[in-house]
FIKOLZA-1660 file (N, C-alpha, C; in steps of 0.1 Angstrom, whole numbers, plus 5000, padded with zeros to 4 digits):
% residues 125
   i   px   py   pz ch aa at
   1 4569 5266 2091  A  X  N
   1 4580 5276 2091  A  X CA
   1 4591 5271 2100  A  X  C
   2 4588 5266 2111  A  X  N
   2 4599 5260 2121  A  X CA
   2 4607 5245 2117  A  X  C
   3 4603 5238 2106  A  X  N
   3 4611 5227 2100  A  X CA
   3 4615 5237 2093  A  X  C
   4 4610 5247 2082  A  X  N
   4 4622 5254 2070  A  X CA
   4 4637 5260 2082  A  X  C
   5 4635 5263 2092  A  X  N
   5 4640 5271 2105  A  X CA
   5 4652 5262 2108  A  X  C
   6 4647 5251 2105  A  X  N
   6 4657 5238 2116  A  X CA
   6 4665 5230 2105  A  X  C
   7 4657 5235 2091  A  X  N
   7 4668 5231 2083  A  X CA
   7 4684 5243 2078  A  X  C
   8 4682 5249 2087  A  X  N
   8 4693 5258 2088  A  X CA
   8 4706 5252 2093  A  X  C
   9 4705 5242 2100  A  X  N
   9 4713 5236 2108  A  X CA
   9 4719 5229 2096  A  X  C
  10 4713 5222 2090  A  X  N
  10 4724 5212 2083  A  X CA
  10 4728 5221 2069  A  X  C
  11 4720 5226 2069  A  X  N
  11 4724 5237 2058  A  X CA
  11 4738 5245 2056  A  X  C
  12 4739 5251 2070  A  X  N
  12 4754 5253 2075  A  X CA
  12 4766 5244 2077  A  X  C
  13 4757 5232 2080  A  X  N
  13 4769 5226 2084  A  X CA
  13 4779 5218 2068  A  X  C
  14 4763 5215 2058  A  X  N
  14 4772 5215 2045  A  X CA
  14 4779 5229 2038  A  X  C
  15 4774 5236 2045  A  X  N
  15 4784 5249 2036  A  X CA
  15 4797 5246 2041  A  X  C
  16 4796 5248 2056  A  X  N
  16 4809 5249 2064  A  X CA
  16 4822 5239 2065  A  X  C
  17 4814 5224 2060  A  X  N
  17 4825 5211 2056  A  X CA
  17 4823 5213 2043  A  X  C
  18 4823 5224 2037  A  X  N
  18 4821 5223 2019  A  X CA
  18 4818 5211 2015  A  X  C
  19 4804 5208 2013  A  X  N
  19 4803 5195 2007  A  X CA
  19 4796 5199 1993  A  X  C
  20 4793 5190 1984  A  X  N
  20 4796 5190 1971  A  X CA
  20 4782 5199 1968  A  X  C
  21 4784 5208 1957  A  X  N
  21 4770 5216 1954  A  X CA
  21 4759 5205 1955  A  X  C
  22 4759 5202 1948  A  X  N
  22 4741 5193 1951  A  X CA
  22 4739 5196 1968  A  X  C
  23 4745 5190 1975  A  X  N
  23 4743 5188 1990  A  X CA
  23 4739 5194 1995  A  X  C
  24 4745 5216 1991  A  X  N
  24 4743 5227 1996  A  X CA
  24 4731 5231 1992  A  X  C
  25 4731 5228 1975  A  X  N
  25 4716 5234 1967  A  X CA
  25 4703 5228 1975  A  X  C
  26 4706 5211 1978  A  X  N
  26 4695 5202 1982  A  X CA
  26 4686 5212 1998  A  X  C
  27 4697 5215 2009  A  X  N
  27 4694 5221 2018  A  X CA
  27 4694 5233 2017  A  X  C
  28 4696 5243 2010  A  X  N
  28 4693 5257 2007  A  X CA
  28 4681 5257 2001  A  X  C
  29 4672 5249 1994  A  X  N
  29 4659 5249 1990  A  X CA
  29 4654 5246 1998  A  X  C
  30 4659 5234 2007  A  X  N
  30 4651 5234 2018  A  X CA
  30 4648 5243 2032  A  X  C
  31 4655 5246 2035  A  X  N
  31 4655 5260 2042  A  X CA
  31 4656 5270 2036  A  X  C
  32 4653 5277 2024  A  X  N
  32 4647 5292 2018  A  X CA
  32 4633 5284 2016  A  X  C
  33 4631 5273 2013  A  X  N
  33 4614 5269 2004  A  X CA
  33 4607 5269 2016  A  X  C
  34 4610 5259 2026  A  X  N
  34 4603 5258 2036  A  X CA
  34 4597 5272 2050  A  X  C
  35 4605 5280 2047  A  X  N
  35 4606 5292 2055  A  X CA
  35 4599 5299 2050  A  X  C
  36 4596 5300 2033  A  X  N
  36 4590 5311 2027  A  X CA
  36 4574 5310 2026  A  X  C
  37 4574 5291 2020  A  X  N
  37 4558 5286 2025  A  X CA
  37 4553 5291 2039  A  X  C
  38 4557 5292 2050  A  X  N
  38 4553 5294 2062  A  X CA
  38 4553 5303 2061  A  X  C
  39 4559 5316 2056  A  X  N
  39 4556 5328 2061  A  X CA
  39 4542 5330 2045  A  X  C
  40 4544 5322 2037  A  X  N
  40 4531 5327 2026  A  X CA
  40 4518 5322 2037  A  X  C
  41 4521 5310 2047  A  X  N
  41 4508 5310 2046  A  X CA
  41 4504 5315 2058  A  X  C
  42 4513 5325 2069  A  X  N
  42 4512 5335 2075  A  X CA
  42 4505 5343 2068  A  X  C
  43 4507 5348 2055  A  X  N
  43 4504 5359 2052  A  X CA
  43 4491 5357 2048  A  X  C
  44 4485 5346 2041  A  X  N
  44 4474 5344 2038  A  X CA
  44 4467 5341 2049  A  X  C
  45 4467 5341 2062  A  X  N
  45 4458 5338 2075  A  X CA
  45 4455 5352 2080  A  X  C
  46 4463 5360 2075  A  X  N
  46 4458 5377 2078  A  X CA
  46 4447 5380 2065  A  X  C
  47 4450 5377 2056  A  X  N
  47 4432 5383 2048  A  X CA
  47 4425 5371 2046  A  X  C
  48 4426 5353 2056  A  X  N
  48 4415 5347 2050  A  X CA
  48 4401 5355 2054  A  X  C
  49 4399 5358 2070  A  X  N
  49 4385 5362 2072  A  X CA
  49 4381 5377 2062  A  X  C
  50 4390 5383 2055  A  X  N
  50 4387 5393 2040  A  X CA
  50 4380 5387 2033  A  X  C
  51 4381 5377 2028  A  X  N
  51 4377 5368 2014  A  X CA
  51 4361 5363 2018  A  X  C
  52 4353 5367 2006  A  X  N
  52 4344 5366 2007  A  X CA
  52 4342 5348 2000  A  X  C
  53 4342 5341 2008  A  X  N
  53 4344 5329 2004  A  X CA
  53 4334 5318 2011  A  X  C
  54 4324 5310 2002  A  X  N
  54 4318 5301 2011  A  X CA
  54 4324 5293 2023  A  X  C
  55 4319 5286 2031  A  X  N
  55 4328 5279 2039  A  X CA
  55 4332 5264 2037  A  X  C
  56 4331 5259 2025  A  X  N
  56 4336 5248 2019  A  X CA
  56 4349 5256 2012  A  X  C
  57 4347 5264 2003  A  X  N
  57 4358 5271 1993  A  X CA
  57 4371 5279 2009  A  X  C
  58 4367 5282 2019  A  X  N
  58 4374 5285 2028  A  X CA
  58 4381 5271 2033  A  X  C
  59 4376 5257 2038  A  X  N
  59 4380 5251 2044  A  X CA
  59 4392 5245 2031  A  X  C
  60 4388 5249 2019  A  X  N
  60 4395 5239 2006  A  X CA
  60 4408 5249 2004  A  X  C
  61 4411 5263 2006  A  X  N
  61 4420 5270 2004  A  X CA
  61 4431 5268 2016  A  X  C
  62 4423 5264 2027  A  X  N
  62 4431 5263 2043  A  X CA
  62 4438 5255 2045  A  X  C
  63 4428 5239 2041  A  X  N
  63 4436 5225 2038  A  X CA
  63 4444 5220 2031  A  X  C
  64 4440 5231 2016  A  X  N
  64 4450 5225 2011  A  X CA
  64 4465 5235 2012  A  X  C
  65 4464 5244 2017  A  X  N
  65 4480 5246 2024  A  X CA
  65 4482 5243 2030  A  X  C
  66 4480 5234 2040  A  X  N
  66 4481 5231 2056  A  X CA
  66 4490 5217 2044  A  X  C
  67 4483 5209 2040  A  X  N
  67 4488 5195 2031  A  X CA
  67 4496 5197 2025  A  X  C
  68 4499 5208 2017  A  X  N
  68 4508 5214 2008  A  X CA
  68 4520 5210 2016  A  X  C
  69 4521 5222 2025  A  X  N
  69 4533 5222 2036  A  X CA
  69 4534 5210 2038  A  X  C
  70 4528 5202 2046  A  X  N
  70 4534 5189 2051  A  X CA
  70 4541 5180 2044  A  X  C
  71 4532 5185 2027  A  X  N
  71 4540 5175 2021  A  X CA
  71 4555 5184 2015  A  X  C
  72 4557 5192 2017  A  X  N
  72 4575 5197 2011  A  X CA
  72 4580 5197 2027  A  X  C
  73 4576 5196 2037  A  X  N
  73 4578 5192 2047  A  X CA
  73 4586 5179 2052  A  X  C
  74 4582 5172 2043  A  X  N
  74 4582 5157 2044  A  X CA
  74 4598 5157 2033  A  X  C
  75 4593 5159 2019  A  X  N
  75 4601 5163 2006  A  X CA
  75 4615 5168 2007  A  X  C
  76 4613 5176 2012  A  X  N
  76 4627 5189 2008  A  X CA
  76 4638 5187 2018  A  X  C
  77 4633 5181 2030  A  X  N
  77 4644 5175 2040  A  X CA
  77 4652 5163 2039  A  X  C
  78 4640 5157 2032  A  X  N
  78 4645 5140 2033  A  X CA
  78 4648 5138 2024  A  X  C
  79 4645 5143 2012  A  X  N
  79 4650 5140 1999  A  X CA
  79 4668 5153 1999  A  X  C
  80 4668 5163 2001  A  X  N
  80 4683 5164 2009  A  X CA
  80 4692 5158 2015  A  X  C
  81 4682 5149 2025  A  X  N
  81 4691 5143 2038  A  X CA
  81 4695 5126 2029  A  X  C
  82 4692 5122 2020  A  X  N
  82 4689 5109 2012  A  X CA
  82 4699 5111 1995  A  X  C
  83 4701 5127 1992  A  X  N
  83 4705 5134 1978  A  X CA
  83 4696 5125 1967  A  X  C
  84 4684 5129 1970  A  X  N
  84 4676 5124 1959  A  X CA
  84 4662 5137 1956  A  X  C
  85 4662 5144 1942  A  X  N
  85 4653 5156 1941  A  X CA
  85 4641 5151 1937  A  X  C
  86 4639 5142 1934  A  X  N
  86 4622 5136 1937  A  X CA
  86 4615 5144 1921  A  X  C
  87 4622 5145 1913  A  X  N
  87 4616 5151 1898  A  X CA
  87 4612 5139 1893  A  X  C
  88 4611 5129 1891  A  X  N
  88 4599 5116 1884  A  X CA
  88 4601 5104 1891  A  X  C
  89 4595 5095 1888  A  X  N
  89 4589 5086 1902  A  X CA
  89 4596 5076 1900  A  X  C
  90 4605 5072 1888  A  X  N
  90 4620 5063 1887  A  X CA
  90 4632 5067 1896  A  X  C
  91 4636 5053 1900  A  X  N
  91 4645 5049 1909  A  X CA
  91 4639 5044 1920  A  X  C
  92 4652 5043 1930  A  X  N
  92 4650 5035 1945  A  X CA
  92 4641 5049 1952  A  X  C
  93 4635 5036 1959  A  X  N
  93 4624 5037 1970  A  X CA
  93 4623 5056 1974  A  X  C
  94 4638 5055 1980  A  X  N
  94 4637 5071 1986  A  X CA
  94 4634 5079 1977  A  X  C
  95 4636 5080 1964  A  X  N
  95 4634 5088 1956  A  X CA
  95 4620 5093 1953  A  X  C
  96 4615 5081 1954  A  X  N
  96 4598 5080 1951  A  X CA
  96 4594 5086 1964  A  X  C
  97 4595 5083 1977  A  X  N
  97 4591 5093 1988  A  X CA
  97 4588 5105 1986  A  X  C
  98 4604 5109 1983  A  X  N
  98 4604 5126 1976  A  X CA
  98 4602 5131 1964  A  X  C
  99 4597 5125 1956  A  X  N
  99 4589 5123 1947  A  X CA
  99 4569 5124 1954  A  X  C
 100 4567 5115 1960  A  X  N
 100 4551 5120 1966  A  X CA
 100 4550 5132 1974  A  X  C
 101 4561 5137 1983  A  X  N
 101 4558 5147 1990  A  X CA
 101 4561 5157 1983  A  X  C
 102 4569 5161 1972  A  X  N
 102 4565 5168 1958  A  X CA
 102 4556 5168 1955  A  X  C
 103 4546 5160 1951  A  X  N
 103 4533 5159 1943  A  X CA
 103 4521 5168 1952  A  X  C
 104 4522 5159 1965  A  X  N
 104 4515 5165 1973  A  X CA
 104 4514 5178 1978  A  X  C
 105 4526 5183 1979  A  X  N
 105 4532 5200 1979  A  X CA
 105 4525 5209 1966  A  X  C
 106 4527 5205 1958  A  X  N
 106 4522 5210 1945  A  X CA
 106 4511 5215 1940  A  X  C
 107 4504 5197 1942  A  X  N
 107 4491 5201 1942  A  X CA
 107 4484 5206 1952  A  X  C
 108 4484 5205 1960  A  X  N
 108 4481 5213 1971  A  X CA
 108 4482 5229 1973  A  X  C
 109 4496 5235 1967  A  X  N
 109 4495 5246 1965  A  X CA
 109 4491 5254 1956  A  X  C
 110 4486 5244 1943  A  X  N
 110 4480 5247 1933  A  X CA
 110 4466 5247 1935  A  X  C
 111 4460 5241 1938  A  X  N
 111 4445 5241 1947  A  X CA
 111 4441 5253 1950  A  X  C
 112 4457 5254 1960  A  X  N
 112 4453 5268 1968  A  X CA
 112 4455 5281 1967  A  X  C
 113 4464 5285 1957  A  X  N
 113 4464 5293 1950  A  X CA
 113 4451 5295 1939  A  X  C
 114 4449 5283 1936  A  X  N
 114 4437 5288 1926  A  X CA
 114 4421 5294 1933  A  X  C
 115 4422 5287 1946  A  X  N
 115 4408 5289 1955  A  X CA
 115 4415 5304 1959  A  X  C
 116 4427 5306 1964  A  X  N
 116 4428 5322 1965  A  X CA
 116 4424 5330 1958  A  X  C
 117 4429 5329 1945  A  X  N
 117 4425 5337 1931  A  X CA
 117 4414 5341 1932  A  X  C
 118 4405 5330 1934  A  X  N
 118 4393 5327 1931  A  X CA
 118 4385 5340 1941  A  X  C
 119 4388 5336 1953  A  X  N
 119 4380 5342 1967  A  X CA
 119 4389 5359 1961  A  X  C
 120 4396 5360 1960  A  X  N
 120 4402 5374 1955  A  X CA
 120 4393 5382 1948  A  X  C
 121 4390 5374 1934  A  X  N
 121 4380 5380 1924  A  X CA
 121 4367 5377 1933  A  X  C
 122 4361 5372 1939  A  X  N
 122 4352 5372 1941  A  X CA
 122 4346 5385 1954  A  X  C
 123 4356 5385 1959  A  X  N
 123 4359 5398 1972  A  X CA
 123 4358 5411 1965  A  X  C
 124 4365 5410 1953  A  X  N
 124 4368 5428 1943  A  X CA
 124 4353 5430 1937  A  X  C
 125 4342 5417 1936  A  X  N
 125 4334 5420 1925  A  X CA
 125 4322 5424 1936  A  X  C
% end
């Protein structure tokens, strides 16, 4: 949550020298995306100990948001700070950076969404 936080700075500072849409979209996703992940996985650390969940399926819903984050972490700044959106793994070097910390984000939060699901239904049954 405190890198989505800190990308507020540059965020403003392309609004405020109006620099070209891409530049503003690039850091508006990164500070609304990155701020919102941290407070989801706030929100999911208030009902992990709810979930009736083994402690493998607990450590695998934890990690992989903890990974998730680091990787749009890594992504959403640099691939802003570089104007490269990291959507397929062609092009120069940077692109492909933000391109893996994409992937990693992803799947990670897909992991962990689905182990939530999971522990959800299994808590209601």
């Amino acid at each position: 949550m405190l890198v989505g936080l800190l990308t507020g700075i540059p965020y403003s500072y392309a609004i405020n020298r109006k620099q070209d849409e891409n530049t503003v979209r690039a850091w508006r996703v990164a500070h609304s995306g990155l701020a919102m992940g941290g407070t989801t996985m706030i929100a999911i650390s208030a009902v992990l100990s709810y979930l009736k969940l083994d402690p493998i399926f607990g450590l695998t819903l934890v990690w992989s948001f903890v990974v998730s984050g680091y990787g749009f972490c890594i992504a959403l700044p640099y691939g802003a700070w570089v104007g490269h959106r990291g959507l397929s793994i062609e092009g120069p070097s940077q692109n492909k950076v933000v391109y893996a910390g994409n992937m990693v984000g992803a799947i990670g939060s897909l992991i962990g969404t689905l182990v939530l699901i999971f522990g959800c239904f299994k808590t209601l049954i």
